[in-house]
N, C-alpha and C positions, 0 to 999 in steps of 0.2 A: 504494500500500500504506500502509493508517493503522499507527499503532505501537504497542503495549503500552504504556503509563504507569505505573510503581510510584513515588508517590509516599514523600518521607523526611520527616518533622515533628521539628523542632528547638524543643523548647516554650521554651528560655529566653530564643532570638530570633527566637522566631516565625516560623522559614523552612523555606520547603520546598525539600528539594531531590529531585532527579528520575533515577530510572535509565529509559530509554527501549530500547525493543527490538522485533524483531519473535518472534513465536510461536515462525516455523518458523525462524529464521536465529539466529546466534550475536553478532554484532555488537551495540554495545550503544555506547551517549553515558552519561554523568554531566554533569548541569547543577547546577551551585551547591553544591558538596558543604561541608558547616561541618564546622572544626575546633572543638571546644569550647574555653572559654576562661576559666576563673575570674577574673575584674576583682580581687578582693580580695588574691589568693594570685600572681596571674600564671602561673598554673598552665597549661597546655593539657593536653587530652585528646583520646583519635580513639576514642573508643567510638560517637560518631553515625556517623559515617566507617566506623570497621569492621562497625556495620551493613551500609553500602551493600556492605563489600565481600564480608560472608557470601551476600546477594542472591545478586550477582555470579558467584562462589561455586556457590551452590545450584542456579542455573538454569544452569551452564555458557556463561557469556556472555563476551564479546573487548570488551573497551572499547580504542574507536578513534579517543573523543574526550570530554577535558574540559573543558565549555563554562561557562565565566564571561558573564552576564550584561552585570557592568560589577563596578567596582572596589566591594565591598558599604564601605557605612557600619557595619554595625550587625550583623557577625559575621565572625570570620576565615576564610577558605578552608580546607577539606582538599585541595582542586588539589593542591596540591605534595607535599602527604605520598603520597596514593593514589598518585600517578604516580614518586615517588620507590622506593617501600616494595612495589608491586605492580604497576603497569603503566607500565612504562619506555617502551615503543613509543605509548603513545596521548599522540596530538596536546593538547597546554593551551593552550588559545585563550579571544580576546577580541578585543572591537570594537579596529580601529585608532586610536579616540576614547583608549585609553586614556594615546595618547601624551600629550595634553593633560591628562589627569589626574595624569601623574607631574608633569609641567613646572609644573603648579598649586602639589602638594604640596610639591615637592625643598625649595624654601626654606623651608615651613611646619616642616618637620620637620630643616632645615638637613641633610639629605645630602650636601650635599656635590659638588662639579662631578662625582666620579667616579662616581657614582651615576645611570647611565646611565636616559634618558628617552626612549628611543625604541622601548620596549616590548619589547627582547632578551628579556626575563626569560621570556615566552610563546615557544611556539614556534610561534603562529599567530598574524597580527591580520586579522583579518576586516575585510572591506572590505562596504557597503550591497550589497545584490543577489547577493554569492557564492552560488554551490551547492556543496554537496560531499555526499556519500553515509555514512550507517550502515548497510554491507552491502546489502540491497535497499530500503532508504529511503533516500528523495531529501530533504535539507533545503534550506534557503534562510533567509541573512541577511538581516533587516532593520534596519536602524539607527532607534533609536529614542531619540535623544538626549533632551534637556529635561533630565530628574529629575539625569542627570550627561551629560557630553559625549561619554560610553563604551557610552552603555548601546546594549544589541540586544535585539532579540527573534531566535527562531530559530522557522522555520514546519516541521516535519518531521513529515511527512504531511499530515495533519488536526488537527494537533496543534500550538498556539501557545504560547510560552515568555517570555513577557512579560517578566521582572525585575521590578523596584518602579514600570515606567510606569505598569499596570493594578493594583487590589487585585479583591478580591471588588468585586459592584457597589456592594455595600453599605458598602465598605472606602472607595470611589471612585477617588483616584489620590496617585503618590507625590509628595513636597515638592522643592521647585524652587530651593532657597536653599544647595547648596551649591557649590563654584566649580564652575562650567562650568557649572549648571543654568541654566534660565529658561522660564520657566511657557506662554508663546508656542511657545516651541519643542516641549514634550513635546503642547501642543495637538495641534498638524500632526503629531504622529509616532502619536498616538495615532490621530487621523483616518486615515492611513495604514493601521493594524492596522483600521481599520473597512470599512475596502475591503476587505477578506477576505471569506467568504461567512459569512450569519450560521451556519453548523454549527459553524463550524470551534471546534474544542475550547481552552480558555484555560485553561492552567495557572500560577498567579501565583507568586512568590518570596517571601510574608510574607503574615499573614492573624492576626489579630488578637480576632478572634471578636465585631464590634460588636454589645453588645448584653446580650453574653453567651450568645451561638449557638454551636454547637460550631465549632471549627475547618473550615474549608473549602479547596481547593485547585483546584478547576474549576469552569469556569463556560464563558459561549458567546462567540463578537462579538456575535451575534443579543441575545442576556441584556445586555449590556456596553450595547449602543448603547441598550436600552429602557430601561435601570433603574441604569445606573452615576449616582454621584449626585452626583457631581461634572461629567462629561463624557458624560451620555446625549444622545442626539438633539435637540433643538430649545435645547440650551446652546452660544452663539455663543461665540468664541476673548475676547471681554474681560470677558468675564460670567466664561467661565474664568479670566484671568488674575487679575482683581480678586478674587478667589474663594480661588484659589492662593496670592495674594502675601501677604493677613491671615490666610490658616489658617499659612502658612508663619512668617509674624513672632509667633505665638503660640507656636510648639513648641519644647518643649528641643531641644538637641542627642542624638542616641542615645547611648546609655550607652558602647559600645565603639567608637565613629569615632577615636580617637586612636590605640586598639592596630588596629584593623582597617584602617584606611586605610593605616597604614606598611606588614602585612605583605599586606596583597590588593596593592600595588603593584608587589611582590616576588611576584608569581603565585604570591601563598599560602606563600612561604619563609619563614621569622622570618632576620631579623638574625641577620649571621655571629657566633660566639662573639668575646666579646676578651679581652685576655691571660691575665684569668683563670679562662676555659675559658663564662663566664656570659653568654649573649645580653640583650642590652636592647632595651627598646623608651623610645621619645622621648613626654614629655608636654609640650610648647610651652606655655607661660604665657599667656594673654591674647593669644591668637592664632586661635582659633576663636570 
């Protein structure tokens, strides 16, 4: 059984995220949902979020599971809000990679020993090759490290869930420069999602519009292996890498990886309040 796709567009950080379902069943996934986040103001807001949740809402659907990607650079999670505010029983998951992405960060952002790194904070970590079910869809994890040490894809149906491994083809693929990435590695993961049957449907988590084309969210493997322009068909793994590593040493840093990495780490929680009732997040000097 393939699934229904309703993609979400987040235009200020370019990400999509995904309510997944079938027709006839009630059951329903949220992949990558963004909490908005003003940089200037420190402000958050759940107005993209409470989109997903009028959807939800509207077509009377059970969400059974919030699936994380990987720990995003470049926008905060609603994870934890949806699942605190409206859906208590559904599963917040992420690769078991993410354990090495807290262990990365703890010191970057000086957490502190108590500041637990073994992925409590989810209530799932998905391990390479799991299956588990959305109602009468069958998904399946695939661990798709490189871009960060966390990242998956999720195959559920006909339907691939790529994160920042894959962009549009025209997008190519994501940057390998931050701890746990490396450009070798997202190669063979990516190769692995190529082993899929070319139908199979590709929906990415950011999209950019090169060129100045409209926004786009799917694409094929079939599309991906012809025409990806980074990593289509007859580009060998050092052709890749050497490719990767100087596009990677040219690009700024994303605008919100400081606030986003502290609270995606915290599966989308912001930082406990302290004494005087006001949550902080940590900006590290000359450390990124």
């Amino acid at each position: 059984m393939n699934p229904v796709v309703r993609p979400f567009f987040h235009a200020d950080s370019n990400t999509w995220s995904y309510v997944v379902h079938t027709d006839d069943a009630a059951d329903a996934v949220i992949i990558d949902p963004v909490l908005d986040f003003d940089a200037k103001s420190a402000r958050t807001s759940t107005a993209s979020a409470q989109a997903i949740v009028d959807y939800v809402a509207t077509h009377g659907l059970h969400v059974r599971w919030l699936l994380e990607t990987h720990a995003h650079a470049d926008h905060l999670s609603a994870a934890h809000w949806l699942k605190t505010t409206h859906w208590p029983q559904a599963m917040l998951a992420i690769g078991v990679g993410i354990r090495s992405v807290q262990k990365a960060f703890r010191p970057i952002f000086n957490l502190g020993e108590h500041f637990p790194v073994d992925g409590s904070q989810f209530d799932h970590l998905f391990v390479d090759g799991e299956d588990f079910d959305i109602g009468p869809l069958h998904a399946r994890v695939i661990a798709a490290p490189g871009h960060t040490s966390d990242s998956n894809a999720y195959l559920i149906g006909d339907a691939l869930f790529t994160g920042d491994s894959l962009f549009m083809p025209d997008g190519g693929t994501a940057r390998c420069d931050f701890p746990g990435g490396d450009a070798a590695t997202l190669y063979r993961s990516i190769h692995k999602l190529f082993a899929l049957p070319d139908a199979t449907r590709v929906f990415i988590c950011h999209d950019y519009g090169p060129g100045g084309r409209e926004v786009a969210c799917e694409t094929s493997i079939g599309e991906q292996k012809r025409a990806n322009i980074h990593v289509r068909n007859g580009i060998d793994e050092a052709a890749f890498v050497t490719m990767r590593e100087a596009r990677d040493a040219s690009l700024a840093m994303p605008a919100l990886i400081l606030p986003a990495v502290q609270v995606n780490l915290r599966a989308g929680a912001l930082p406990e309040p302290e004494d005087n009732g006001t949550r902080y997040l940590k900006l590290p000097v000359d450390r990124i």
